[in-house]
N, C-alpha and C positions, 0 to 999 in steps of 0.2 A: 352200425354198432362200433366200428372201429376209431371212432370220430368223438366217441363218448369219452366224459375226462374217467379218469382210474380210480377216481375216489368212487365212484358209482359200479356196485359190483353188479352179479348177474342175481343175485338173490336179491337184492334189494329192487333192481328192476322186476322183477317177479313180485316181490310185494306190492311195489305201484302198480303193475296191472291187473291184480287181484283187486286191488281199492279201488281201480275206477271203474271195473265190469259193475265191482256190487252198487255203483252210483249212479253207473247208468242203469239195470236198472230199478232200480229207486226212482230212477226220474221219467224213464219211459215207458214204466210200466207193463214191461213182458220181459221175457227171459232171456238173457242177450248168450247169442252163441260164442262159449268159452272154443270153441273150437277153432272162430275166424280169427281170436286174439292171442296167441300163446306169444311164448320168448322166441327170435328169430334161428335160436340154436341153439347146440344142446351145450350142457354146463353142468359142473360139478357143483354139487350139494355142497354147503358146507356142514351139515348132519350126515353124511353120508357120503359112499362113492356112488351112489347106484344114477346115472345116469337118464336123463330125458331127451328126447327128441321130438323134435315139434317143424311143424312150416311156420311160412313167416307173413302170411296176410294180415294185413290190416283194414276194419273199416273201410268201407268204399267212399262214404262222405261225411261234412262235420254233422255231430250229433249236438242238435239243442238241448242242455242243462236244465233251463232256466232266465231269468231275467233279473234286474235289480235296477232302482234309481237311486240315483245321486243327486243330491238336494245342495245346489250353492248359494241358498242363501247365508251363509255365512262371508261368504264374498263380499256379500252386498250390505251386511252391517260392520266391514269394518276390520277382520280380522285377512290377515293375507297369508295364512296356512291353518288347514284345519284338518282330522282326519274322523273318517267316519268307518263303519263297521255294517256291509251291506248285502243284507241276507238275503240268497240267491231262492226266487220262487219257479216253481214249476209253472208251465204254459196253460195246464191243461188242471182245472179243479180236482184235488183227487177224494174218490170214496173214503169211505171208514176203513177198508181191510189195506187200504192203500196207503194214509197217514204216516207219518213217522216220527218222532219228537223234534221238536226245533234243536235240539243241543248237536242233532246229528246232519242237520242240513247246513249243506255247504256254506262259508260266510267270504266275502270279501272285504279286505282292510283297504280303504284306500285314502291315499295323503295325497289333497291339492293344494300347491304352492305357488305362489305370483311373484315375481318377482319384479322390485321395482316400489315406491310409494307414490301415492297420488296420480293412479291409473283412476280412481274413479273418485266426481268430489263427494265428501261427506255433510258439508256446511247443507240444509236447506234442502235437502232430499229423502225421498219417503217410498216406501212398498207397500201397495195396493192390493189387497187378497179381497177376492168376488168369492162368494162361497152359493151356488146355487143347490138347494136341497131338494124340494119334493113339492110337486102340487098336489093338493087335497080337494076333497069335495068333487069328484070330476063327475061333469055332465054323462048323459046319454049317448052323446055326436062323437068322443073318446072312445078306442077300441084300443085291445093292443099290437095291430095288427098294423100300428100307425107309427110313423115318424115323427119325435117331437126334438123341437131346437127351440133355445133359449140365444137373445144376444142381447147384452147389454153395454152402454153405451160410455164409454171412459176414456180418458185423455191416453195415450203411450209414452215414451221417456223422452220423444223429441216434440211435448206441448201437441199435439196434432190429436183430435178426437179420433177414437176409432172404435169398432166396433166388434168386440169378443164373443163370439160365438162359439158357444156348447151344442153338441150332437150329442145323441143318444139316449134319450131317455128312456128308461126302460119301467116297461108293465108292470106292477108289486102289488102282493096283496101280503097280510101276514107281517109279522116282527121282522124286521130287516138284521139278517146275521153280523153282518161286517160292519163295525161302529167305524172302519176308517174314511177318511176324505178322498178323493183319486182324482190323478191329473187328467187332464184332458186328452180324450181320444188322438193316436196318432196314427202314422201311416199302419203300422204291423199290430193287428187286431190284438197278437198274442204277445206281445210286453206288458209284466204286469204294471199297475196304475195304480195302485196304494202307494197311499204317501205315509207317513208318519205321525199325521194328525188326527186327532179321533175328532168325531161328530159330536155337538154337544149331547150330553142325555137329558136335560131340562127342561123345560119350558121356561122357566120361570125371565131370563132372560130374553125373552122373545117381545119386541114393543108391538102389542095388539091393538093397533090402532083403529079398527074393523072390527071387531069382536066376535071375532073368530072364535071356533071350538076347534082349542089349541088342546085338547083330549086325543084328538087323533093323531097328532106329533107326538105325544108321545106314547101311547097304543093306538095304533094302528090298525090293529084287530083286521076284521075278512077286508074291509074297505079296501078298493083300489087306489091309486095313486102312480103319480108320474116320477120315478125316483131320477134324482142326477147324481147328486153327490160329491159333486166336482167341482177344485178351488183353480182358478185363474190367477197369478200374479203380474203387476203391470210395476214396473219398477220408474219411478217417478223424477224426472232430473226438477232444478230449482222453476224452472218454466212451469212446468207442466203441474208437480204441487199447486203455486201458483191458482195456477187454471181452474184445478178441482175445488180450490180450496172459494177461488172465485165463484163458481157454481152453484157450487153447495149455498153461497150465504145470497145468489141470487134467486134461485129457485125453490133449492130446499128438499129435493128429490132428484131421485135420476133414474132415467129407462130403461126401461125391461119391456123388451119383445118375447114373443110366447109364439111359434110357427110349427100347425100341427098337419101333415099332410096325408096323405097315404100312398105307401109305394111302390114305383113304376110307373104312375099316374101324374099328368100335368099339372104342376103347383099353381092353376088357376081357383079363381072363388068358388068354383062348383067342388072340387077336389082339395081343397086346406081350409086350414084354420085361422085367421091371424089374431091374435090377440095381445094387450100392451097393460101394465102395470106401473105406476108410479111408489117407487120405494122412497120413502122417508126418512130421509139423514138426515133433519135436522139435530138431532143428538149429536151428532161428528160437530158440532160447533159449538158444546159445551167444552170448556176450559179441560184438559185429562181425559177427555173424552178419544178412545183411539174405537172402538168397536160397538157395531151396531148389527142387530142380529133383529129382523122384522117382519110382519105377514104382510103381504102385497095384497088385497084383490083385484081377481082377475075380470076384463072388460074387453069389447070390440077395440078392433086398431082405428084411430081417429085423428089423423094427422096435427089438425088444427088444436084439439085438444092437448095430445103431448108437447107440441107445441111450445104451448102457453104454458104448461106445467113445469115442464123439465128443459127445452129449450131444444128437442131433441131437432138438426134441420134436416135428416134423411133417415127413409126406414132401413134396415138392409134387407130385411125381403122384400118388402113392397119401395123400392129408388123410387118408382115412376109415377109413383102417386102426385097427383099434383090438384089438393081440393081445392073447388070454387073457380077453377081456367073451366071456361068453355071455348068453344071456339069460336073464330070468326067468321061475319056473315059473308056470303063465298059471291062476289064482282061478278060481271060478267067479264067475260075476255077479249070483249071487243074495246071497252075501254083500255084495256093496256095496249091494243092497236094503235089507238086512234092516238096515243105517242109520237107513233112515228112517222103516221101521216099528219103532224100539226104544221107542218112549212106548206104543205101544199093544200092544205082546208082553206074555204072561202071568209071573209068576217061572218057572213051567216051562220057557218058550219060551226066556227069561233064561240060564237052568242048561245047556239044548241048546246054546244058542251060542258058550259059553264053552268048553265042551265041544269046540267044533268048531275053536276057534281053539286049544288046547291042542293036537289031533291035527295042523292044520297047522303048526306047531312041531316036532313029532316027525317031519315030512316030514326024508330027506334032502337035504344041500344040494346045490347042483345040482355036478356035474360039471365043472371048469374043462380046457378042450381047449388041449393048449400045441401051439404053432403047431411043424411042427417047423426044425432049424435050418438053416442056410443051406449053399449049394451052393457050390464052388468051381468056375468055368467055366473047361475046358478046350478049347484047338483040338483039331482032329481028325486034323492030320499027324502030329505026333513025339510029342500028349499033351502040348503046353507049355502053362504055366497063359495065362488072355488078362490082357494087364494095359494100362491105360493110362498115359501120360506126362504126367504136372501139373506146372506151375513155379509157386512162389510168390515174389512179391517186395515187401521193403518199402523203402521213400523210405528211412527209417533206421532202424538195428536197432530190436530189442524190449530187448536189453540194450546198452549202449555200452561200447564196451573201453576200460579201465581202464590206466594207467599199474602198474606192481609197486609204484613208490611211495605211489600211493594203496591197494594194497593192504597195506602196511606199516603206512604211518599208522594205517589202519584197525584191524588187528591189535595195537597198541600203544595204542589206546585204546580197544578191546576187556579187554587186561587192564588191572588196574590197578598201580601202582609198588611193587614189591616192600617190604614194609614192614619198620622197623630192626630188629631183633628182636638177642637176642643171640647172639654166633657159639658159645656155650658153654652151650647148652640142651641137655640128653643125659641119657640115665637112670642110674641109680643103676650097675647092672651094666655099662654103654659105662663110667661114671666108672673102677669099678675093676678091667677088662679094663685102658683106658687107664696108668691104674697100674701095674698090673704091666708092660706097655710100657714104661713109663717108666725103672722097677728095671732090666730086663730091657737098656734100651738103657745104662743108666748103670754096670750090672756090667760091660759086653763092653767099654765105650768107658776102663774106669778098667783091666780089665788092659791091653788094648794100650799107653797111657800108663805103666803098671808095667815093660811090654818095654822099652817107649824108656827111663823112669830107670834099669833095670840097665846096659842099653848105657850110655848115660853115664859112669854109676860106675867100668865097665871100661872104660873110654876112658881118665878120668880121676878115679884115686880118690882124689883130694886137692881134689877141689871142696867148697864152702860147704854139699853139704848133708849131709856126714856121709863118714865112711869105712867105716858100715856102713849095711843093707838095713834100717832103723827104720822103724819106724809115722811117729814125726815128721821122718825124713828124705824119706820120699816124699811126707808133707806139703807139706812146705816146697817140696819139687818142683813141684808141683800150684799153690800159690799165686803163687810166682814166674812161673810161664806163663800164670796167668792162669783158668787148666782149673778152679778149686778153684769159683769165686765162678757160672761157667756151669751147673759141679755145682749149687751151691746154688738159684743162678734155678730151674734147669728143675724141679728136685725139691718146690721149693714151688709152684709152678705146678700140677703132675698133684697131690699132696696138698690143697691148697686146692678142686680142682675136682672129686674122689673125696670128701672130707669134706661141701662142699655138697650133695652130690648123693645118696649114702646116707644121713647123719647129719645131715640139716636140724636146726637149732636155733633158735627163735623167740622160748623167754625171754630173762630180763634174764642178759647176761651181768657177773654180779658174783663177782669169784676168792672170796667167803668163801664162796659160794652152794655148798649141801651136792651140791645137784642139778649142777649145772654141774662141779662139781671131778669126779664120777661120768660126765658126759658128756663132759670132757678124758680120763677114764682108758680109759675106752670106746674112741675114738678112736682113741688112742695104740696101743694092744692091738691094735683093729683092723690099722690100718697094719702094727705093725711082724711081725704074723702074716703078711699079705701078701706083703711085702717078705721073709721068711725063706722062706717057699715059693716064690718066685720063683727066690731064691739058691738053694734045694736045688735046683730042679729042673734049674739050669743048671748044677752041679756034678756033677763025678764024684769023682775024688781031687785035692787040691790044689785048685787054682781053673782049672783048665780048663771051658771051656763042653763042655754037653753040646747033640749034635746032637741036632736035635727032626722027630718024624715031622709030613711033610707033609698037615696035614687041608686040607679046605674050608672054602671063606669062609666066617665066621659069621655075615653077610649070606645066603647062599645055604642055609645051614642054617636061620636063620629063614621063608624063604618056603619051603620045604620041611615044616617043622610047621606054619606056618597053615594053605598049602593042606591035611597030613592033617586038622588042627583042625575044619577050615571041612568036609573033607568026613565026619567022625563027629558033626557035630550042637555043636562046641563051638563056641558063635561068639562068647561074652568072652575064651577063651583065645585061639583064631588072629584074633582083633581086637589082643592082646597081642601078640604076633608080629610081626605086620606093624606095629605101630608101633614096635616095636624095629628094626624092619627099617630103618627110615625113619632113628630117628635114626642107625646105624651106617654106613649104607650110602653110599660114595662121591657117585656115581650118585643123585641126590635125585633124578630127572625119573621115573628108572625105577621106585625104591621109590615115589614117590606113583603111579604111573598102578596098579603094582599093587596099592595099598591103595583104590584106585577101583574096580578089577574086583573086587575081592573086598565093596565095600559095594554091588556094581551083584549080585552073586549072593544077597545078603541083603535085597534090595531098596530099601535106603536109598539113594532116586536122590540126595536133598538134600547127603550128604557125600558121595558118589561125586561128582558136581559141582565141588565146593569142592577134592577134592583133584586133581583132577584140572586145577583151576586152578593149585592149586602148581605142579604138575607144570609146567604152563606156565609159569610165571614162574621155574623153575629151569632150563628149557631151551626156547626158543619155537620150536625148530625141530622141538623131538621128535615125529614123525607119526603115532606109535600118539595120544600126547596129542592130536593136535589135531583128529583123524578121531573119539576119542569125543566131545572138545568139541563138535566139528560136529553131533555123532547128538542129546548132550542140550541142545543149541539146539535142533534141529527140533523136537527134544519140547515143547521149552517155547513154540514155536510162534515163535522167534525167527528166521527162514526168513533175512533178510540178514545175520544176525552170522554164522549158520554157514554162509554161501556162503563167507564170507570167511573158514573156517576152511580148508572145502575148498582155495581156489585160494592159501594158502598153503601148504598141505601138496606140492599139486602142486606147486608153484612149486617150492620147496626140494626135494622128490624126484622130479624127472621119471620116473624110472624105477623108481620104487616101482608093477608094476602089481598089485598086490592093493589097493591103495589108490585106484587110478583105477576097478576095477572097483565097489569099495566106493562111490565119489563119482557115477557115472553109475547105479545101483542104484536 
């Protein structure tokens, strides 16, 4: 006491041991003897002279308070001081008459600080929370008088798989009091393990991919169950994200062991349980996507099968499994003898041996025993399968959500800028289809113009261009309006682009040229053959048009002979086809995607590819186009150019679902 500073009087020491008898107990729940704790001597009042005297024992050993955790993940997202406020619990659950109000139970402040920046990296690093809840539906073979452990199967911060295993499950029946989360079992039974996180109270967030009667999650009613309630964190460096994020998008699930034993008793198969779960995370690879909460059901352990599913390469209860080894057929031991007496064996003995190891050759090979496969475990009330409740959560997605504009941009330099080409590239027969077009528009359009100069005439038959129906008065009609010179334009227009296009000419054009005078008369013949069949067809008597029966597009008649073409074995004639399709056809986007399906059935992926790019660059919204795009990216193993075909497609057709079912496929 003499060691004590002076600001600290003897009354005030007597108040602090009044405060801590009443807290201990508060906290240990019987009546602590004021007599072993007094002041070590006596001391004047300051209310009074009247004087006390006391001995000076103290306590013989420390007295346990209470417990508390301290939570750093704040560490780990970034911050390098943070203070938290951590309420100290008793060891020991206490009764009703026992309770006390929280405002009165001890609290600790405490402030952790790092000093230093870039002790941990931030770029490309993520926290892992495993949340194991409760299994339902449990068999007959479950008692509570049983050991249950869960481990499941997740990378650690230095990339390396490892195996997190929970202890303790405990027997429940009944509404579960404590909505909080609690860490994992440690060495000291009585530290408490509430964490600060409550349990969800919904179902509604639960991906039931089983279809489960998610009723009992959330009443629970008399039903038993295996409760755990316990979160795992695995704090994830740039490798090891990575890894998972790798997983995930090869599998698409991760393992869950289930090991139920009974204790004191040998954890062989007469004596435990083993059982394994595939949880489904494909949601953890939707774009925002950080939390997935989902019902397992539960099955026998089957090495081969997890395996294949989840990629799991070792159980941690069962390491030594090893299905499909059997052993080898077991030698005699005289041949490994007969090693060492090979110098001094005869040729006879020589010729025997050789002999011997040909016949063991001709032995059959041994028999491989396939383990068989795995059970589905069912409760024993209604026959509901038993499944558990897993939560996965990350710090931040596996993929980050994207703006539409970033996925535009993407898409737009994905292709490339539509190149100048000419707008009058078209084949020989489009030229002089367009032709007779032409004739055909320029016959209809010069009688109506004919109708209107008669009216005129008889309006008034003393005008400037005759007072009768001449060739060169309806001329002169024509030029005066202006109509004569549009004639002219549009007529040499469709002949210039008919004459190109059939009658390419590449020598010297010289008018004495014998050859040349012979390919102007050629021409000329041509055309004006055209052009006279065109007139007949639209005449009947006089110059009235004749009505023409309604056929089908010649567009549509063309991919109607390719496809027969393509399907009797011609594939340079319906390759002809469909490129005529292309250049005729309105609709570019449509004639290339189907000049792509039809080089994707001939198996030319190389120009199925390419046109299937026109196709895009004639239309970038068109969805058939950008769903094959997307398929012959993955082929070519271009996995984010054709994500970004997908969620354009989507994007532009939400309600297109043949296409959504095609992109989740």
């Amino acid at each position: 006491m003499d060691q004590l500073p002076a600001r600290l009087s003897q009354d005030a020491l007597a108040t602090s041991s009044e405060t801590t008898i009443n807290l201990i107990e508060v906290f240990a729940k019987r009546t602590f003897d004021r007599s072993a704790f007094v002041t070590p001597e006596c001391y004047q009042s300051p209310r009074g002279s009247k004087s006390e005297k006391s001995e000076t024992p103290f306590p013989a050993g420390p007295i346990l308070l209470g417990s508390a955790q301290l939570d750093f993940l704040p560490l780990f997202q970034g911050r390098e001081i943070f203070t938290q406020s951590l309420l100290i619990h008793k060891s020991e659950q206490p009764y009703d008459d026992d309770m006390v109000p929280v405002n009165l139970m001890p609290c600790l402040m405490v402030e952790v600080n790092i000093e230093g920046d870039g002790w941990l990296p931030r770029k490309y690093t993520n926290i892992l929370s495993v949340t194991i809840e409760s299994i339902y539906n449990l068999p007959n073979v479950m008692s509570a008088d049983m050991d249950y452990s869960v481990s499941v199967n997740i990378p650690n911060a230095h990339s390396e798989q490892e195996h997190v295993v929970i202890h303790g499950g405990t027997w429940k029946t009944g509404t579960n009091m404590c909505n909080m989360k609690l860490w994992p079992k440690g060495h000291d039974p009585e530290v408490n393990r509430e964490t600060c996180y409550r349990m969800a109270d919904t179902v509604d967030t639960i991906h039931n991919k089983i279809n489960a009667n998610l009723e009992k999650v959330a009443n629970p009613g008399s039903d038993p169950r295996v409760e755990f309630n316990v979160i795992k964190r695995n704090y994830l460096m740039e490798q090891a994200s990575r890894l998972f994020r790798k997983n995930l998008k090869d599998y698409r699930h991760l393992p869950l062991e289930v090991f139920i034993s009974r204790p004191g008793m040998p954890k062989d198969a007469a004596n435990s349980l083993h059982l394994m779960a595939n949880v489904d995370l494909s949601t953890l690879l939707y774009p925002g996507v950080s939390r997935c909460r989902a019902s397992c059901g539960l099955r026998t352990f089957h090495k081969k099968e997890i395996l294949q599913r989840t990629g799991l390469q070792s159980s941690y209860f069962a390491p030594d499994v090893n299905v499909g080894k059997c052993a080898t057929p077991v030698v005699d031991k005289k041949g490994g003898k007969a090693k060492d007496d090979k110098s001094k064996a005869s040729k006879s003995d020589k010729g025997a041996s050789s002999k011997v190891q040909d016949l063991k050759q001709l032995l059959p090979s041994p028999v491989v025993v396939e383990e068989p496969p795995s059970v589905l475990v069912y409760g024993n009330q209604q026959g509901e399968r038993t499944f558990i409740v897993v939560e996965i959560e990350l710090q931040k997605p596996l993929e980050m959500q994207r703006p539409i504009e970033d996925l535009t941009v993407d898409l737009i330099n994905l292709l490339p800028p539509r190149p100048m080409l000419s707008k009058h590239v078209i084949s020989a027969r489009l030229a002089v289809k367009q032709y007779r077009d032409g004739i055909k528009q320029l016959t209809e359009d010069i009688l109506s113009q004919h109708d209107k100069f008669l009216v005129d005439m008889a309006a008034c038959p003393c005008v400037q261009f005759g007072i009768r129906d001449t060739k060169n008065a309806f001329l002169t009609f024509l030029q005066k309006n202006g109509i004569y010179q549009t004639y002219l334009s549009s007529f040499t227009k469709i002949a210039c682009v008919a004459i190109k296009e059939k009658f390419p000419y590449v020598e010297e054009t010289n008018p004495n040229n014998k050859d040349y005078q012979n390919y102007i008369g050629e021409v000329f013949s041509s055309l004006t053959k055209e052009s006279h069949d065109m007139i007949n067809l639209l005449s009947k008597s006089g110059v009235e048009p004749k009505a023409t029966t309604i056929m089908p597009k010649e567009e549509d008649l063309f991919l109607l002979y390719g496809e027969e073409a393509c399907e009797i074995g011609a594939i340079l004639l319906a390759d002809r086809y469909f490129l005529e399709r292309v250049c005729q056809a309105k609709k570019k986007a449509t004639s290339w995607f189907d000049y792509a399906v039809f080089y994707l059935k001939t198996g030319d992926e190389e120009k199925a590819f390419e046109c299937v790019r026109r196709s895009l660059l004639e239309n970038e919204k068109f969805k058939y186009s950008l769903l094959m795009f997307a398929l012959l990216l993955c082929g070519r193993n271009k996995k984010e150019e054709a994500e970004t075909c997908f969620l354009t497609a989507m994007f532009f057709h939400p309600t297109w679902l043949e296409g959504k079912y095609k992109i989740y496929e």
